[in-house]
N, C-alpha and C positions, 0 to 999 in steps of 0.2 A: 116675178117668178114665184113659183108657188108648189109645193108637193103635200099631194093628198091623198087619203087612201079613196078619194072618189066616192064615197056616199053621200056627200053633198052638192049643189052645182058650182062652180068656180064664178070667181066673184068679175064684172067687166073690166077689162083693160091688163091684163095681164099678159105680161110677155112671152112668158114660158111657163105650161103646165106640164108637170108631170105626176102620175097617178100611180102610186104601189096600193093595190086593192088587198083588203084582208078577204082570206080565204070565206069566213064566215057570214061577210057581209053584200046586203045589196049594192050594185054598182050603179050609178047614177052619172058620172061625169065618162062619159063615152069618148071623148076626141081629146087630143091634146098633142100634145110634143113629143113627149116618151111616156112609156108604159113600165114601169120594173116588177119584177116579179123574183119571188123568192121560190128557190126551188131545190128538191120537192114539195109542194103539197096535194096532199090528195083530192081535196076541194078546192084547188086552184091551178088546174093543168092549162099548162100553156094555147090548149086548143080552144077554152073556155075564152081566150082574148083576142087568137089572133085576128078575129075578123073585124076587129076595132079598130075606130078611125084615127090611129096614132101614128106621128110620123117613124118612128124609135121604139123599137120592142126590145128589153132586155131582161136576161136573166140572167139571178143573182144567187150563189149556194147556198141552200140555208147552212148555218150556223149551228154545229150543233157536234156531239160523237162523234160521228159520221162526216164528219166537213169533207175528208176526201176524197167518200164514194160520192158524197152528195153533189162536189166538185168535178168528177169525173163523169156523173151522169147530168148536170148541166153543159161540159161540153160536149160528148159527145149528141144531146139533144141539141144546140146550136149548130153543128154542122151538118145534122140532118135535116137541119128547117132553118135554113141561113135568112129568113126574117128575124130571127131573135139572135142576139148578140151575148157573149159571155160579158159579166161587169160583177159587178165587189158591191158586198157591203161593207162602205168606206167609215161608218163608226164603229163596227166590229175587226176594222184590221187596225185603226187607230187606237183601239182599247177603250175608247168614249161610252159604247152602251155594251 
């Protein structure tokens, strides 16, 4: 298993890809498992992925002042494009980064 932000290709025989793309950068690994995304960003709207061949679309609040407008406007954009799932970033609720 392996998580990348996808500007590279993923290496043979891996089990599980998953891809959180930075805003800024080119996206190169297209397919994979799940897709996360951090949300808002202006230069990475959710419509910029979802035609990507991932089995698992998720978004994740950014982190920030605003956690929860930013937390309110990632749910109510998952219920109205129920291809993406509400999900955490799990080392910002753990205190880790």
């Amino acid at each position: 298993a392996v998580e990348t932000n996808g500007t590279q290709p993923a290496p043979p025989g891996l089990d599980w890809i998953c891809v959180s793309p930075k805003a800024d950068a080119p996206l190169v690994l297209t397919s994979g498992h799940e897709l996360k995304l951090v949300y808002p960003q202006p230069l990475a709207q959710p419509e910029r992925f979802a035609h990507l061949d991932f089995q698992n679309f998720f978004l994740q609040p950014m982190d920030s002042v605003l956690k929860r407008e930013h937390t309110k406007a990632a749910v109510n954009y998952c219920m109205k494009h129920p291809q993406w799932r509400l999900s955490v970033q799990m080392h910002k609720v753990v205190g880790i980064a």
